[in-house]
Residue frames as a rotation matrix with the C-alpha (Angstrom) as fourth column:
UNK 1
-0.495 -0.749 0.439 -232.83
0.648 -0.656 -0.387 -201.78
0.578 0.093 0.811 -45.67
UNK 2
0.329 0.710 -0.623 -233.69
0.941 -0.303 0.151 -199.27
-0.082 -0.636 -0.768 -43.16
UNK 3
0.125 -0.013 0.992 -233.26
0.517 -0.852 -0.076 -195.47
0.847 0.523 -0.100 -43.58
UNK 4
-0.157 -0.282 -0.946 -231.65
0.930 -0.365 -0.045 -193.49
-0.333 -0.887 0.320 -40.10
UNK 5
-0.190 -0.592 0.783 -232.23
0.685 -0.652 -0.326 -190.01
0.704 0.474 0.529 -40.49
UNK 6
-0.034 0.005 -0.999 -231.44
0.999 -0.020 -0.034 -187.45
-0.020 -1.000 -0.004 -38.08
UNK 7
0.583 0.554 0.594 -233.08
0.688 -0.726 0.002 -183.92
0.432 0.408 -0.804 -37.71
UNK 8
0.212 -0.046 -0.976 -231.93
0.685 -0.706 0.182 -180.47
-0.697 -0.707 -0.118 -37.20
UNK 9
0.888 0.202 -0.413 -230.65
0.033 -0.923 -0.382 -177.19
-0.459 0.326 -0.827 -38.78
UNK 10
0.316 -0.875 0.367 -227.59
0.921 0.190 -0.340 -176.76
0.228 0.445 0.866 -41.24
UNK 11
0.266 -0.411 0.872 -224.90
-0.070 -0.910 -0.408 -174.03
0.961 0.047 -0.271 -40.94
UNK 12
-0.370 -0.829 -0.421 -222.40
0.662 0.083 -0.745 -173.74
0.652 -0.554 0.518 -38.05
UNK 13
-0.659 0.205 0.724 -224.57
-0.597 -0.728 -0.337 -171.05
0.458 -0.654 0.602 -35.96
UNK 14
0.639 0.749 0.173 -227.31
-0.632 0.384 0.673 -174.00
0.438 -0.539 0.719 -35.15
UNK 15
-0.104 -0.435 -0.894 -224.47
-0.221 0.887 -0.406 -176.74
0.970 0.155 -0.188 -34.66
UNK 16
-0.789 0.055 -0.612 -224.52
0.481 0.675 -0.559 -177.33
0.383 -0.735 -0.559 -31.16
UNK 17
-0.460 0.819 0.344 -228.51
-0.840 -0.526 0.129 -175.94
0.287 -0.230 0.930 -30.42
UNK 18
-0.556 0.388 0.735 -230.90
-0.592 0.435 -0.678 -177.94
-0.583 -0.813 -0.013 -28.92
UNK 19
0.509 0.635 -0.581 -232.71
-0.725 -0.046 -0.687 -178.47
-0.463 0.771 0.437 -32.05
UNK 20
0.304 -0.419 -0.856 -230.00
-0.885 0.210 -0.416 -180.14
0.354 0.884 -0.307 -33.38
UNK 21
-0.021 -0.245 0.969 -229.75
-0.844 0.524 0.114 -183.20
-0.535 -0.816 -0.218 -31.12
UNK 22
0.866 0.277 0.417 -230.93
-0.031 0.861 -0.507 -185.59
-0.499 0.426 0.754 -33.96
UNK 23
0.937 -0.328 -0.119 -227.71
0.046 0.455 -0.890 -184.85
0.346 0.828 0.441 -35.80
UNK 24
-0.191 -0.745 0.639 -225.78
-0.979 0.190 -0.072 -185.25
-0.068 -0.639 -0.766 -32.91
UNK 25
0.160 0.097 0.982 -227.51
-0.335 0.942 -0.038 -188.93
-0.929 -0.323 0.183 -32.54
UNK 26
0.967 -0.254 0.021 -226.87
0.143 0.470 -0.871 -189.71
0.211 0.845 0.491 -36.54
UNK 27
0.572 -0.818 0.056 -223.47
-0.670 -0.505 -0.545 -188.53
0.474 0.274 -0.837 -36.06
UNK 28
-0.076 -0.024 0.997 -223.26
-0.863 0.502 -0.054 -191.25
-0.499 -0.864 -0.059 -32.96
UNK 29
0.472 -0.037 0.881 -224.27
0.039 0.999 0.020 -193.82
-0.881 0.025 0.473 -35.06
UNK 30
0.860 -0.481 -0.169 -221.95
-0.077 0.206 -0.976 -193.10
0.504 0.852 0.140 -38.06
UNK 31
-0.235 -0.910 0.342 -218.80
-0.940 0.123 -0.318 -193.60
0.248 -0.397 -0.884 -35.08
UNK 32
-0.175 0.109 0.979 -220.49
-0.641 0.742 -0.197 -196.31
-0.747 -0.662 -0.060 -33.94
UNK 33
0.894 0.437 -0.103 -221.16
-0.223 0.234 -0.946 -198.02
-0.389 0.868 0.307 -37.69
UNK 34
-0.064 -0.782 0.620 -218.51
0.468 0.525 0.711 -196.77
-0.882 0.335 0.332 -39.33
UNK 35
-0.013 0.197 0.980 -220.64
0.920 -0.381 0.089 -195.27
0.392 0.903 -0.176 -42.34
UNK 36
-0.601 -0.290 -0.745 -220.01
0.593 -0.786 -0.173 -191.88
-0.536 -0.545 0.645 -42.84
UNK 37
0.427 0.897 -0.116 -222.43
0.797 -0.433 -0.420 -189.39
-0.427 0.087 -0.900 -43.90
UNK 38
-0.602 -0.610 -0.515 -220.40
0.137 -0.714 0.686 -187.34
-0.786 0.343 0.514 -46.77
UNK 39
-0.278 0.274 0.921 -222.58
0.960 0.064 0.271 -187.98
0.016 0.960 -0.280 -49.89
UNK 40
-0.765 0.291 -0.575 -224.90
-0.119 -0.941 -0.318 -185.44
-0.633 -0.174 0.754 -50.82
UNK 41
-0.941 0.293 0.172 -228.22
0.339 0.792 0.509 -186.66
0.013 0.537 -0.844 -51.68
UNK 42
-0.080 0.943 -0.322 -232.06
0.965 0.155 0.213 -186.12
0.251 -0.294 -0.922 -51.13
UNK 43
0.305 -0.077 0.949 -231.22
0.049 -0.994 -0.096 -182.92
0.951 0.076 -0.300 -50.32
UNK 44
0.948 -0.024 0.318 -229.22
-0.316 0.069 0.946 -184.30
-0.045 -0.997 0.058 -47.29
UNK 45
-0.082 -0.995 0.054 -226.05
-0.970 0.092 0.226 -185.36
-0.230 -0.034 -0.973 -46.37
UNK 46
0.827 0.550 -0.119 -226.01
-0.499 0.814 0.297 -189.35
0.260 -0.187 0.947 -46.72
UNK 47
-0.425 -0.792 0.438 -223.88
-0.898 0.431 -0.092 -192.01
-0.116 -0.432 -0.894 -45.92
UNK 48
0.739 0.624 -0.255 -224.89
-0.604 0.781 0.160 -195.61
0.299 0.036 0.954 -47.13
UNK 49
-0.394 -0.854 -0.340 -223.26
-0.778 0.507 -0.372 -199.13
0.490 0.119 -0.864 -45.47
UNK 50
0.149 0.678 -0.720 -223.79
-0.228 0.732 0.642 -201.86
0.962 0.069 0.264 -43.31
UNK 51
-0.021 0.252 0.968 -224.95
-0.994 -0.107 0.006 -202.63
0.105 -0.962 0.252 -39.68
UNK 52
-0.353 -0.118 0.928 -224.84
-0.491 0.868 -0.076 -206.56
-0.797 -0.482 -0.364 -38.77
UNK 53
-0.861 -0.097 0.499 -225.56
0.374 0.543 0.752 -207.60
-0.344 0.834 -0.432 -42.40
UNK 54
0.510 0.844 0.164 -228.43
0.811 -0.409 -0.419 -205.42
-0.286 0.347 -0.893 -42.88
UNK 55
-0.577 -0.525 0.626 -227.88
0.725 -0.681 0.097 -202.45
0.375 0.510 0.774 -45.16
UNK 56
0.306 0.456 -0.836 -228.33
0.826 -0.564 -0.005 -198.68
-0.473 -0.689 -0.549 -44.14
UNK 57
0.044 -0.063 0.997 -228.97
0.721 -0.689 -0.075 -195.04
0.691 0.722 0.015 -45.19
UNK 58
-0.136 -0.041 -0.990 -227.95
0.870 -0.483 -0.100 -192.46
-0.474 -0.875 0.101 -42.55
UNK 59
-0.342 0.301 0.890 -229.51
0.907 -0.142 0.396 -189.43
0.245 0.943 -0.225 -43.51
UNK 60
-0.357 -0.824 -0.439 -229.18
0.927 -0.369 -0.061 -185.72
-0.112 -0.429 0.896 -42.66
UNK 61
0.255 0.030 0.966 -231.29
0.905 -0.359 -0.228 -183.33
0.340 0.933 -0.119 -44.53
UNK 62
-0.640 -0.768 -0.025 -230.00
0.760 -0.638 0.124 -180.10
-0.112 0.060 0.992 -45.48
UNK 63
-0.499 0.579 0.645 -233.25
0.646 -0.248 0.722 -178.55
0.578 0.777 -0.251 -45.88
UNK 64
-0.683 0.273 0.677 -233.71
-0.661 -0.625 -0.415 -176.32
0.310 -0.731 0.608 -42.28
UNK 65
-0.837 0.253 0.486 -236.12
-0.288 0.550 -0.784 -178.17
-0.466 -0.796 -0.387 -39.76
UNK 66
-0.099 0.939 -0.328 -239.64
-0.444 -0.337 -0.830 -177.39
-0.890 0.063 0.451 -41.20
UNK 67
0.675 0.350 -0.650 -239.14
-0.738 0.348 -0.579 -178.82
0.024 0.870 0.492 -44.34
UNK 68
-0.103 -0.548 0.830 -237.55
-0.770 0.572 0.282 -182.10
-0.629 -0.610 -0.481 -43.24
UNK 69
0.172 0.451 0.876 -240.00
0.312 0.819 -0.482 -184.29
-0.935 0.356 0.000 -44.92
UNK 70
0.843 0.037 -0.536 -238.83
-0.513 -0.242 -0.823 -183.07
-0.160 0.970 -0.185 -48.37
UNK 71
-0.419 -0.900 -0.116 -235.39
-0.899 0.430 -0.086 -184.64
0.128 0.069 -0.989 -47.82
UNK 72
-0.375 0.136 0.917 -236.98
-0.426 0.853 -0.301 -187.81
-0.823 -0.503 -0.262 -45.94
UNK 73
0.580 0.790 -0.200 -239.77
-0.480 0.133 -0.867 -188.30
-0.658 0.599 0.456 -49.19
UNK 74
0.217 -0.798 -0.562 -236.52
-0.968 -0.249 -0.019 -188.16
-0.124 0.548 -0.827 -51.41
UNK 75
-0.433 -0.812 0.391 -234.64
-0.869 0.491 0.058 -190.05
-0.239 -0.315 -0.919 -49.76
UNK 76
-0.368 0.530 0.764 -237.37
-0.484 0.592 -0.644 -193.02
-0.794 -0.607 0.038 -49.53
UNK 77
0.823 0.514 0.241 -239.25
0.025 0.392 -0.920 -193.05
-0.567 0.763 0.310 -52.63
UNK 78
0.031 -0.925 -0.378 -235.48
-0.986 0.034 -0.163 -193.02
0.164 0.377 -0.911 -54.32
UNK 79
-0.717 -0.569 0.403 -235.07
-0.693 0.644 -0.324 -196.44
-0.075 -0.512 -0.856 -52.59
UNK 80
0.116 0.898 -0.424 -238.47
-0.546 0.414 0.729 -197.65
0.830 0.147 0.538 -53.32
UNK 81
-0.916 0.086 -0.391 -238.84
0.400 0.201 -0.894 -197.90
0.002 -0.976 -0.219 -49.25
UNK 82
0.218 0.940 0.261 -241.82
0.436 -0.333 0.836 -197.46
0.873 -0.069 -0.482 -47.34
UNK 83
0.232 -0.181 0.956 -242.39
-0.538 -0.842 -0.029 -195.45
0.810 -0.508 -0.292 -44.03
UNK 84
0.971 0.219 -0.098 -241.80
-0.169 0.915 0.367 -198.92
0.170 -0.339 0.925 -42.32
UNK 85
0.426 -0.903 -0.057 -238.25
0.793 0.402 -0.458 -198.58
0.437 0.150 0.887 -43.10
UNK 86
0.182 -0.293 0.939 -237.70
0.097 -0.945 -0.313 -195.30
0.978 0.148 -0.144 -41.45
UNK 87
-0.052 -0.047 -0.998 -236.03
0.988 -0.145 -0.045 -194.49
-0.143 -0.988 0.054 -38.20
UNK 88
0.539 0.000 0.842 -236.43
0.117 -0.990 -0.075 -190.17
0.834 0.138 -0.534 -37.49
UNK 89
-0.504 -0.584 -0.636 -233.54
0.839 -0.158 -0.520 -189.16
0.203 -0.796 0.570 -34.48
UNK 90
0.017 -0.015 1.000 -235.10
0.397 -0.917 -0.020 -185.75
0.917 0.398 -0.009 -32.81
UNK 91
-0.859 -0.506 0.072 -235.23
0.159 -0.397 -0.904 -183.62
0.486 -0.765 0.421 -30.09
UNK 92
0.028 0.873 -0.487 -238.04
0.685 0.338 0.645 -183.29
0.728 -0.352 -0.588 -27.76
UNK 93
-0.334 -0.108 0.936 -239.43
-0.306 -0.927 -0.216 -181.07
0.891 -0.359 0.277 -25.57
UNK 94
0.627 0.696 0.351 -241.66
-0.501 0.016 0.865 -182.83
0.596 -0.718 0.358 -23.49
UNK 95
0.842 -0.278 -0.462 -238.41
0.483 0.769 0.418 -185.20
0.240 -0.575 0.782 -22.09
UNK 96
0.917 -0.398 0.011 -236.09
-0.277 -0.617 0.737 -184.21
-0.286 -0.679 -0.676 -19.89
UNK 97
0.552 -0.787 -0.276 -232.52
-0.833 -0.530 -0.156 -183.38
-0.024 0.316 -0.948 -20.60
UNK 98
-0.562 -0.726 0.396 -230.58
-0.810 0.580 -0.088 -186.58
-0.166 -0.370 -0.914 -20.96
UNK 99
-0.096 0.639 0.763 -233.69
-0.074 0.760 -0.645 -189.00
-0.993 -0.118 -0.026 -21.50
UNK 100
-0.955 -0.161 -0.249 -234.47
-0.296 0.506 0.810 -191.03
-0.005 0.848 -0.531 -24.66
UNK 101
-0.109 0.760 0.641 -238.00
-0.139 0.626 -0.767 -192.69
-0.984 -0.172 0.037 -25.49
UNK 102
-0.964 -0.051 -0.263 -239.11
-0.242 -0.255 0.936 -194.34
-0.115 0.966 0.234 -28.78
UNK 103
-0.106 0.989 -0.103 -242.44
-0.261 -0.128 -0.957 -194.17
-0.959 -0.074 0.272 -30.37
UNK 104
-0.333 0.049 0.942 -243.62
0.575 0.802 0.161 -196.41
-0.747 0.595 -0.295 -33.15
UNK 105
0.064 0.671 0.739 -246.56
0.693 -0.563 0.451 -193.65
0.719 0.483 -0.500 -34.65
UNK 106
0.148 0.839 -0.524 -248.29
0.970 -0.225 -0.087 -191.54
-0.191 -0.496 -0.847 -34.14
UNK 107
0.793 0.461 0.397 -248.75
0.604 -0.680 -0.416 -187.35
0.078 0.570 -0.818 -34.67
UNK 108
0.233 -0.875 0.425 -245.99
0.528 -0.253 -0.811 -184.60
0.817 0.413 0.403 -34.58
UNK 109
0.182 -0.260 -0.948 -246.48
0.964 0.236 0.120 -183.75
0.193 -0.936 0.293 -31.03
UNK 110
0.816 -0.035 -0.577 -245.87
0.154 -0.949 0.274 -180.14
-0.558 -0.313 -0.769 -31.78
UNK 111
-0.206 -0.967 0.153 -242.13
0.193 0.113 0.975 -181.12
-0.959 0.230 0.164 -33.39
UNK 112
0.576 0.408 -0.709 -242.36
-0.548 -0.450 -0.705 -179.07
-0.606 0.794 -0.036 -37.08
UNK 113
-0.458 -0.668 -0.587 -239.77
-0.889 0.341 0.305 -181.58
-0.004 0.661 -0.750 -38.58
UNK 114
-0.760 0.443 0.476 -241.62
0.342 0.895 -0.287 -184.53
-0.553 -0.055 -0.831 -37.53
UNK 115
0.303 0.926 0.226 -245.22
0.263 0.147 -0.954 -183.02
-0.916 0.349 -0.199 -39.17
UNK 116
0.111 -0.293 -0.950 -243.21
-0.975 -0.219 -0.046 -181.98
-0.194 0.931 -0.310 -42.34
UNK 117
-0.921 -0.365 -0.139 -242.23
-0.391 0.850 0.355 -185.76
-0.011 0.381 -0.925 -42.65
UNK 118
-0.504 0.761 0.408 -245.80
0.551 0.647 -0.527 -186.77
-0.665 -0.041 -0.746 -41.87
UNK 119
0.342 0.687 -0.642 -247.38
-0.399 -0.512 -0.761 -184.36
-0.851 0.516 0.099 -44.12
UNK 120
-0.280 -0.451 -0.848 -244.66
-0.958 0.080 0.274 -185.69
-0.056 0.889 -0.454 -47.02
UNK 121
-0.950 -0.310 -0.032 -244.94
-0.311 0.948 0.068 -189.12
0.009 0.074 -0.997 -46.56
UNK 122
-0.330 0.944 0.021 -248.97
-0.811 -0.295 0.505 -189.20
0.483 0.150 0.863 -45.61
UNK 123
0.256 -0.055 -0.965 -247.91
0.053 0.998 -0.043 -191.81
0.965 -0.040 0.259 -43.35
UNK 124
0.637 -0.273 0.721 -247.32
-0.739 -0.484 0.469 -192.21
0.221 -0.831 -0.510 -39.65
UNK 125
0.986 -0.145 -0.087 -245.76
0.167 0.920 0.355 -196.07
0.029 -0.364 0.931 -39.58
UNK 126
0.301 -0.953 -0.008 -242.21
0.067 0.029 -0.997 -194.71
0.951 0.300 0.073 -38.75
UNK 127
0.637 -0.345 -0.690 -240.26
0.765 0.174 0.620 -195.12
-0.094 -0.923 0.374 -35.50
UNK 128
0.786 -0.088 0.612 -239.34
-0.104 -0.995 -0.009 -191.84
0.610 -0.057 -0.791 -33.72
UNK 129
-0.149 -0.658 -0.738 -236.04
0.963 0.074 -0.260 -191.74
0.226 -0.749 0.623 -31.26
UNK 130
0.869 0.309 0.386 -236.88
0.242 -0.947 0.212 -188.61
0.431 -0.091 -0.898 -29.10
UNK 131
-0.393 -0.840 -0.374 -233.86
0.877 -0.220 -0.428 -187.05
0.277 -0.496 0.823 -27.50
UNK 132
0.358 0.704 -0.614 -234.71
0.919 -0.150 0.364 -185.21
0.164 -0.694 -0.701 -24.33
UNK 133
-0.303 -0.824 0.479 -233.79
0.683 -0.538 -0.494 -181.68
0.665 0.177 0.726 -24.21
UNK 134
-0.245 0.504 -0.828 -236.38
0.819 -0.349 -0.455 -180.07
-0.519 -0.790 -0.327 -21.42
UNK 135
0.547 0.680 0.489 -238.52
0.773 -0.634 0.017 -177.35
0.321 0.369 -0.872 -21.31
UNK 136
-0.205 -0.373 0.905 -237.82
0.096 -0.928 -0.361 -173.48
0.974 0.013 0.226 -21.36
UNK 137
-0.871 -0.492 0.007 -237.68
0.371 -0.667 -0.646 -171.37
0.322 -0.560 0.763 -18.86
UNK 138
0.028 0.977 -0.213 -240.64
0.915 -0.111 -0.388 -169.19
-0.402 -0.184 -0.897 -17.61
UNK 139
0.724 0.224 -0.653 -241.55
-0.187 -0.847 -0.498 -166.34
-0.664 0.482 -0.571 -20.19
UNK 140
-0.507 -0.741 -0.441 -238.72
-0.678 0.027 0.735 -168.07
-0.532 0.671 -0.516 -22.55
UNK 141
0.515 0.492 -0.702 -240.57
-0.849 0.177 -0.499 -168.75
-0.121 0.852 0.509 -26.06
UNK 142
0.505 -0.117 0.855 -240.00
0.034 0.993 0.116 -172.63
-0.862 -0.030 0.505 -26.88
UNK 143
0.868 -0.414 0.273 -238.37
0.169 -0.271 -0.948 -171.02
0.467 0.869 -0.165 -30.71
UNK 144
0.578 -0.669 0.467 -236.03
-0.543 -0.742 -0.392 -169.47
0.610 -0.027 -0.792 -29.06
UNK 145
0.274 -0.424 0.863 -234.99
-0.855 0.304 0.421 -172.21
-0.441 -0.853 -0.280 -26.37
UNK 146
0.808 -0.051 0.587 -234.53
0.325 0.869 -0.372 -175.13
-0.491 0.492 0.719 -29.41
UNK 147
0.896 -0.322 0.306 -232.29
0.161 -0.406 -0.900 -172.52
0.414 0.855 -0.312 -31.09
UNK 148
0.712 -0.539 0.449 -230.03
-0.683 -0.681 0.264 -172.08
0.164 -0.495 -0.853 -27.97
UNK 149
-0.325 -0.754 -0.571 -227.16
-0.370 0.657 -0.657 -174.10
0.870 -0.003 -0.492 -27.30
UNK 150
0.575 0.211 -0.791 -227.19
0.679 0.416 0.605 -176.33
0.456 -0.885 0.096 -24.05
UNK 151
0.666 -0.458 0.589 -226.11
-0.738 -0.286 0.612 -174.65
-0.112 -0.842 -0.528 -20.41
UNK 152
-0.110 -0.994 -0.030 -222.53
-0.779 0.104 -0.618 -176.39
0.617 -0.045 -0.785 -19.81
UNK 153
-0.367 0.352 0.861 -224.69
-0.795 0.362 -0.487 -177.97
-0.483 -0.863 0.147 -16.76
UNK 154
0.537 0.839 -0.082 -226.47
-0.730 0.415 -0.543 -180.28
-0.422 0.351 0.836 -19.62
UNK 155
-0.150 -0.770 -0.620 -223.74
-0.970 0.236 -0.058 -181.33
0.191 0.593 -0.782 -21.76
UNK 156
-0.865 -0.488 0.121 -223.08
-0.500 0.859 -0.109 -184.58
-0.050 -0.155 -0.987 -20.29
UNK 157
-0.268 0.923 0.275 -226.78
-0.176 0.234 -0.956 -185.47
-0.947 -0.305 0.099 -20.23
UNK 158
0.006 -0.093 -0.996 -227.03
-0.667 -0.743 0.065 -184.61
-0.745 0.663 -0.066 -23.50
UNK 159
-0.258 -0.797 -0.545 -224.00
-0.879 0.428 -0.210 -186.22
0.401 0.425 -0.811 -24.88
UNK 160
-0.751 -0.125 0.649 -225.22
-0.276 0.951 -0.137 -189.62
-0.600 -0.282 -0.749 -22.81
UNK 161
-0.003 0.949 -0.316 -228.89
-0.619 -0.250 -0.745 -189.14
-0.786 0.193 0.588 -24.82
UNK 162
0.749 0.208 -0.629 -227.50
-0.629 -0.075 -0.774 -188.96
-0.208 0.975 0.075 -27.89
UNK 163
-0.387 -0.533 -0.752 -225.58
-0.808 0.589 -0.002 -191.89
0.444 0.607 -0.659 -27.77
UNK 164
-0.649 0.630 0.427 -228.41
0.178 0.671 -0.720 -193.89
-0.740 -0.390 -0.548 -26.18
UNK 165
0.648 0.657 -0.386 -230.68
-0.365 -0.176 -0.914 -192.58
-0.668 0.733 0.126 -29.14
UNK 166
-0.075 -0.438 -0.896 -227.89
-0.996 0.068 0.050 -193.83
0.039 0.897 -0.441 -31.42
UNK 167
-0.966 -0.197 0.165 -227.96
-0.240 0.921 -0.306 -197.40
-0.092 -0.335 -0.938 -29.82
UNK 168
-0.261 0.944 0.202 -231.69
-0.149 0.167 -0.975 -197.03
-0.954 -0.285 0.097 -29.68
UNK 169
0.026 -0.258 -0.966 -231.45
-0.959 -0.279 0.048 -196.65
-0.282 0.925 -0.255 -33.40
UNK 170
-0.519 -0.627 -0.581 -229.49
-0.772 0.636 0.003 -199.74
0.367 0.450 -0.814 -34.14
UNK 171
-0.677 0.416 0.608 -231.45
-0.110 0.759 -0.642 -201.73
-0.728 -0.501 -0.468 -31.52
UNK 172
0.254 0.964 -0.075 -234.56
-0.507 0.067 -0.859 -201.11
-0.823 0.256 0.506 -33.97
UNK 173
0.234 -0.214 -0.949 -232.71
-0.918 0.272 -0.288 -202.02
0.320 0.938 -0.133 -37.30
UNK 174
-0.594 -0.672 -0.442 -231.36
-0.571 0.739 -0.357 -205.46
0.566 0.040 -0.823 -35.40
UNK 175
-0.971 0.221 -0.095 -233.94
0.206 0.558 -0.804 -206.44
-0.125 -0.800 -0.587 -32.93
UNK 176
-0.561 0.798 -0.221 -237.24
0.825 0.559 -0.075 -204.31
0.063 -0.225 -0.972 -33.54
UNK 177
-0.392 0.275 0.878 -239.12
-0.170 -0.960 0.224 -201.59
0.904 -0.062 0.423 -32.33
UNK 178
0.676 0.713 -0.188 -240.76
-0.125 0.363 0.924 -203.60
0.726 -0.601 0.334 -29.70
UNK 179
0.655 -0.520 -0.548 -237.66
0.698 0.695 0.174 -204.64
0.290 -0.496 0.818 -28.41
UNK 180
-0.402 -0.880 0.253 -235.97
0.740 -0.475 -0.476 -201.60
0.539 -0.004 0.842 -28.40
UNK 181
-0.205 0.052 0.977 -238.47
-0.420 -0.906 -0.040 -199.93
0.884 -0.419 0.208 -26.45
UNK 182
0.826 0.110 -0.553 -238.46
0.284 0.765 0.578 -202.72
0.486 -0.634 0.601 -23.89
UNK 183
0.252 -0.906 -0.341 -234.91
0.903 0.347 -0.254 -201.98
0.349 -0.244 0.905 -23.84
UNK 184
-0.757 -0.551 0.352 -234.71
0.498 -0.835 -0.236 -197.79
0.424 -0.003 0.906 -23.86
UNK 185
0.133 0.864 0.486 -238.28
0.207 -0.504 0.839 -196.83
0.969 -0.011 -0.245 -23.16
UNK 186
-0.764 -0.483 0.428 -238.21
-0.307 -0.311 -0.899 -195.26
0.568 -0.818 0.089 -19.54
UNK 187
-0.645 0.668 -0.372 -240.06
0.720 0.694 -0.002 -197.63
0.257 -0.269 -0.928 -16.96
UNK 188
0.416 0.838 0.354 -243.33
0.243 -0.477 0.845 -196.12
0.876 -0.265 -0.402 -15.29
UNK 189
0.349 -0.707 -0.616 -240.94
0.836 -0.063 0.545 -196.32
-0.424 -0.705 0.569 -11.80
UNK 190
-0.148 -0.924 0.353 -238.46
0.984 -0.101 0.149 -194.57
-0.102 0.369 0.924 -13.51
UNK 191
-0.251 0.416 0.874 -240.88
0.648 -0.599 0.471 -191.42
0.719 0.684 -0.119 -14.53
UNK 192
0.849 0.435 0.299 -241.35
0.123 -0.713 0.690 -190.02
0.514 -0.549 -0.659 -11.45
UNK 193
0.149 -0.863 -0.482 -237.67
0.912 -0.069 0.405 -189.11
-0.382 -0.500 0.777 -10.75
């Protein structure tokens, strides 16, 4: 069984913020599943079913960014899962608008939902799906530029991301991590566009 859960901010003023790109990409892969994400668990939304005969938890929490890893802990040690079983959807500063990359480990990069899950869990062995969302502005505070909606000019970038991070998702539960960044990981070619 593998645990999906995708990050951002409850309440209808964050809904379409930059921050909230991971639960655009969970939302992507409950159309693209099927399972819908109505329960109300872990202190998240949930949504349990199946993906090519492998069972899934699509997971949501409700708990404001920073304290992610209280839902995620939940959600896990409920299931008697380890951090092995965990995919995290988020958003990302360091990748540009429209780009995707996944990352097996490693630290929180700066991302306060990602070190709340590593601080809960005390673990790093979980596979990240970043969704690119670019950097601020000059003299515009990175708080304040996760909290804004996209420019009109992004959208479609966006909106392709986060249904490549939802596929990127599924690729790991069916094929791997290895394989799915073979498959989504931007080449070295590719990076300097």
């Amino acid at each position: 069984m593998f645990v999906i859960a995708g990050l951002g901010n409850p309440g209808r003023e964050y809904r379409d913020t930059r921050h909230n790109a991971g639960f655009l990409a969970l939302e992507a892969v409950s159309r693209i599943t099927g399972i819908k994400a109505r329960g109300f668990r872990y202190r998240g939304r949930t949504g349990k079913g199946r993906f090519q005969g492998l069972e899934l938890q699509l997971l949501k929490p409700r708990t404001y960014m920073n304290l992610s890893g209280l839902s995620v802990a939940a959600c896990l040690k409920s299931l008697k899962l380890g951090p092995e079983s965990l995919i995290v959807i988020h958003d990302d500063l360091d990748l540009p608008a429209g780009r995707i990359k996944i990352k097996a480990r490693g630290g929180a990069g700066g991302h306060r939902g990602i070190e709340s899950i590593l601080e809960a869990l005390g673990d790093d062995r979980f596979v990240r799906i970043k969704i690119g969302i670019g950097k601020p502005g000059p003299g515009e505070e990175a708080a304040d530029y996760v909290l804004s909606p996209f420019l009109p000019e992004e959208r479609e970038a966006v909106l392709k991301a986060v249904e490549l991070g939802a596929r990127a998702a599924l690729c790991v539960v069916s094929e791997g991590a290895a394989a799915a960044m073979n498959k989504f990981n931007p080449t070295k070619q590719e990076g300097g566009h």
